[in-house]
KEDREN-426128 format. One record per residue (C-alpha): residue number from 1; residue in three letters; chain; x, y, z. Coordinates in pm, 1 decimal. Layout:
REM KEDREN-426128
NODE,NUM,ALA,A,X,Y,Z;
...
END
This chain:
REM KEDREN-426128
NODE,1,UNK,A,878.2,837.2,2014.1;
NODE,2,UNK,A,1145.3,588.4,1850.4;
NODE,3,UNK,A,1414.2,718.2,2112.0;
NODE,4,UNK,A,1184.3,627.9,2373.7;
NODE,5,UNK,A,1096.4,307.1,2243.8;
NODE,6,UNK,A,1475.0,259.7,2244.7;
NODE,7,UNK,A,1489.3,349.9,2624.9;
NODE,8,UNK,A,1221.3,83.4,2708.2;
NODE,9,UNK,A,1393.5,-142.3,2527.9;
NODE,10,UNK,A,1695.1,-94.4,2719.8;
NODE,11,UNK,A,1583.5,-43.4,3060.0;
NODE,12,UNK,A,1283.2,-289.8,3050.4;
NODE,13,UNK,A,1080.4,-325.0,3358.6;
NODE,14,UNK,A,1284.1,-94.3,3551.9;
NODE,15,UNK,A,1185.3,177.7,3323.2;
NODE,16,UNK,A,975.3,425.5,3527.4;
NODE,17,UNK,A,819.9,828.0,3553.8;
NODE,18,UNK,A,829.9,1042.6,3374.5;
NODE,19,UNK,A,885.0,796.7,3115.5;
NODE,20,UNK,A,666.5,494.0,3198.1;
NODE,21,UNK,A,374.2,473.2,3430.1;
NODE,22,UNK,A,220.8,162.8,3570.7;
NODE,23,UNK,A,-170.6,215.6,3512.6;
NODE,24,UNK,A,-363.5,-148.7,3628.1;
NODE,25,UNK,A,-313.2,-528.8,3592.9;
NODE,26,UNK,A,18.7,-527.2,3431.7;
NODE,27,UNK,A,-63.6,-260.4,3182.0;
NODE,28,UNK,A,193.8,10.3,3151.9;
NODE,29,UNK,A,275.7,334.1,2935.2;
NODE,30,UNK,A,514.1,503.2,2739.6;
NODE,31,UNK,A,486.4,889.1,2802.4;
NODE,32,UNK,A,603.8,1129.6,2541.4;
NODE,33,UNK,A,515.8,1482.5,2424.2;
NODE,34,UNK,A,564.3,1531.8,2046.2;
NODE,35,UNK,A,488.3,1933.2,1990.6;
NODE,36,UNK,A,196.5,2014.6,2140.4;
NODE,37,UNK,A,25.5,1687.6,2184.0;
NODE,38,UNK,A,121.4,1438.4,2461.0;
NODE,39,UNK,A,97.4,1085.8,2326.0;
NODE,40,UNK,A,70.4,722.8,2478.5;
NODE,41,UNK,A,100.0,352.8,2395.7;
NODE,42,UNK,A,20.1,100.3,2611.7;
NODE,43,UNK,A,246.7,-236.6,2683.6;
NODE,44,UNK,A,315.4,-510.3,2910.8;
NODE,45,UNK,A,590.0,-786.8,2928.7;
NODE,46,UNK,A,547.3,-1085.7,2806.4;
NODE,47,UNK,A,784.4,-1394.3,2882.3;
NODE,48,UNK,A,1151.4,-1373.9,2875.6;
NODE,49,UNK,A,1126.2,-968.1,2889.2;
NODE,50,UNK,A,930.6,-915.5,2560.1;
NODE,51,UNK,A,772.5,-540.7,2547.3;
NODE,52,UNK,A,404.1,-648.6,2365.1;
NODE,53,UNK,A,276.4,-256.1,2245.8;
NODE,54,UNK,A,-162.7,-282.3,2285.8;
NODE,55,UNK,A,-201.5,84.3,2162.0;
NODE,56,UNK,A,-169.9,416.1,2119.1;
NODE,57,UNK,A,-361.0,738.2,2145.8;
NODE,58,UNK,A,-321.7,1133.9,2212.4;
NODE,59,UNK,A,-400.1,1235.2,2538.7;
NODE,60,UNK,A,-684.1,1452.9,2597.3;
NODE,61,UNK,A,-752.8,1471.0,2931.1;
NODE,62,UNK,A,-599.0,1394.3,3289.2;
NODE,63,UNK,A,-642.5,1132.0,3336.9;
NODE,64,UNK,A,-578.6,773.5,3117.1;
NODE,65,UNK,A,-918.6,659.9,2975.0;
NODE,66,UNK,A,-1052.0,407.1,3072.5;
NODE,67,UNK,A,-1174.9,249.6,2779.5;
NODE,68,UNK,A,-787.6,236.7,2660.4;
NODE,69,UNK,A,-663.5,51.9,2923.3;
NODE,70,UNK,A,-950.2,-229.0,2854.6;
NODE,71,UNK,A,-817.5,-267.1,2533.5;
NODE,72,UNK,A,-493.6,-294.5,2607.0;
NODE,73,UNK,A,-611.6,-558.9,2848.4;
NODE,74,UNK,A,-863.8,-739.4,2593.7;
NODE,75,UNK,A,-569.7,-717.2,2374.6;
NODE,76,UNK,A,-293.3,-857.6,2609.5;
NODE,77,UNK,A,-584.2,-1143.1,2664.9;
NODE,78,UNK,A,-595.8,-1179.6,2273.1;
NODE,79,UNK,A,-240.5,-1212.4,2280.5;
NODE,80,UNK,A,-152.2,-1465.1,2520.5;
NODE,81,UNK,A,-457.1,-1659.2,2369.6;
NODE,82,UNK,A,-309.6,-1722.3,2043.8;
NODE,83,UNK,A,107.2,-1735.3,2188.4;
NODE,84,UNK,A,-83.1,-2044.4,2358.2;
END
Protein backbone atom coordinates (compact mmCIF):
# COMPACT_ATOMS: atom_id res chain seq x y z
CA UNK A 1 0.00 0.00 0.00
CA UNK A 2 2.96 2.53 0.94
CA UNK A 3 4.35 2.13 -2.76
CA UNK A 4 1.11 3.13 -3.95
CA UNK A 5 0.68 5.89 -1.73
CA UNK A 6 4.06 6.92 -3.15
CA UNK A 7 2.63 6.74 -6.79
CA UNK A 8 -0.30 9.08 -5.85
CA UNK A 9 1.88 11.21 -4.44
CA UNK A 10 3.82 11.53 -7.46
CA UNK A 11 1.40 11.48 -10.15
CA UNK A 12 -1.42 13.41 -8.30
CA UNK A 13 -4.58 14.00 -10.14
CA UNK A 14 -3.43 12.41 -13.19
CA UNK A 15 -3.18 9.21 -11.38
CA UNK A 16 -5.80 6.85 -12.90
CA UNK A 17 -7.07 2.75 -13.41
CA UNK A 18 -6.09 0.36 -12.34
CA UNK A 19 -4.64 2.37 -9.71
CA UNK A 20 -7.15 5.13 -8.89
CA UNK A 21 -10.79 5.32 -9.72
CA UNK A 22 -12.96 8.36 -9.66
CA UNK A 23 -16.21 7.16 -7.69
CA UNK A 24 -18.67 10.62 -7.12
CA UNK A 25 -18.29 14.33 -6.16
CA UNK A 26 -14.61 14.52 -6.06
CA UNK A 27 -14.13 11.36 -4.11
CA UNK A 28 -11.51 9.05 -5.49
CA UNK A 29 -9.66 5.64 -4.62
CA UNK A 30 -6.57 4.00 -4.23
CA UNK A 31 -6.86 0.32 -5.54
CA UNK A 32 -4.54 -2.31 -4.23
CA UNK A 33 -4.63 -6.08 -3.63
CA UNK A 34 -2.55 -7.17 -0.58
CA UNK A 35 -2.76 -11.28 -0.68
CA UNK A 36 -5.99 -12.24 -1.02
CA UNK A 37 -7.91 -9.24 0.02
CA UNK A 38 -8.37 -6.18 -2.27
CA UNK A 39 -8.23 -3.02 -0.18
CA UNK A 40 -9.34 0.74 -0.62
CA UNK A 41 -8.94 4.24 0.83
CA UNK A 42 -10.73 6.96 -0.20
CA UNK A 43 -9.20 10.70 -0.99
CA UNK A 44 -9.70 13.87 -2.67
CA UNK A 45 -7.47 17.00 -3.32
CA UNK A 46 -7.51 19.62 -1.39
CA UNK A 47 -5.88 23.11 -2.32
CA UNK A 48 -2.52 23.45 -3.79
CA UNK A 49 -2.56 19.49 -4.72
CA UNK A 50 -2.90 18.10 -1.13
CA UNK A 51 -4.05 14.20 -1.22
CA UNK A 52 -6.67 14.37 2.12
CA UNK A 53 -7.08 10.15 2.82
CA UNK A 54 -11.23 9.83 4.29
CA UNK A 55 -10.84 5.98 4.72
CA UNK A 56 -10.17 2.73 4.23
CA UNK A 57 -11.81 -0.64 4.04
CA UNK A 58 -11.50 -4.32 2.40
CA UNK A 59 -13.54 -4.84 -0.40
CA UNK A 60 -16.22 -7.27 -0.27
CA UNK A 61 -18.25 -6.95 -3.00
CA UNK A 62 -18.42 -5.34 -6.62
CA UNK A 63 -19.18 -2.77 -6.28
CA UNK A 64 -17.88 0.42 -3.78
CA UNK A 65 -20.42 0.77 -0.90
CA UNK A 66 -22.19 3.20 -0.66
CA UNK A 67 -22.15 4.03 2.79
CA UNK A 68 -18.15 4.52 2.31
CA UNK A 69 -18.26 6.97 -0.11
CA UNK A 70 -20.73 9.15 2.29
CA UNK A 71 -18.19 9.15 4.69
CA UNK A 72 -15.59 10.03 2.80
CA UNK A 73 -17.84 12.85 1.72
CA UNK A 74 -19.15 13.78 5.40
CA UNK A 75 -15.55 13.61 6.11
CA UNK A 76 -14.13 15.80 3.23
CA UNK A 77 -17.17 18.25 4.55
CA UNK A 78 -15.63 17.89 8.16
CA UNK A 79 -12.47 18.75 6.73
CA UNK A 80 -12.85 21.76 4.81
CA UNK A 81 -15.08 22.93 7.82
CA UNK A 82 -12.40 23.18 10.26
CA UNK A 83 -9.25 24.19 7.32
CA UNK A 84 -11.88 27.21 7.28
Amino acid sequence: MYGLLSILQEKGNTLREPYSKHLDDGIIELRCKVGNNIIRVLYFFYYEGKIILTNGFVKKTQKTPPEEIRLAKERRTDYIERMG
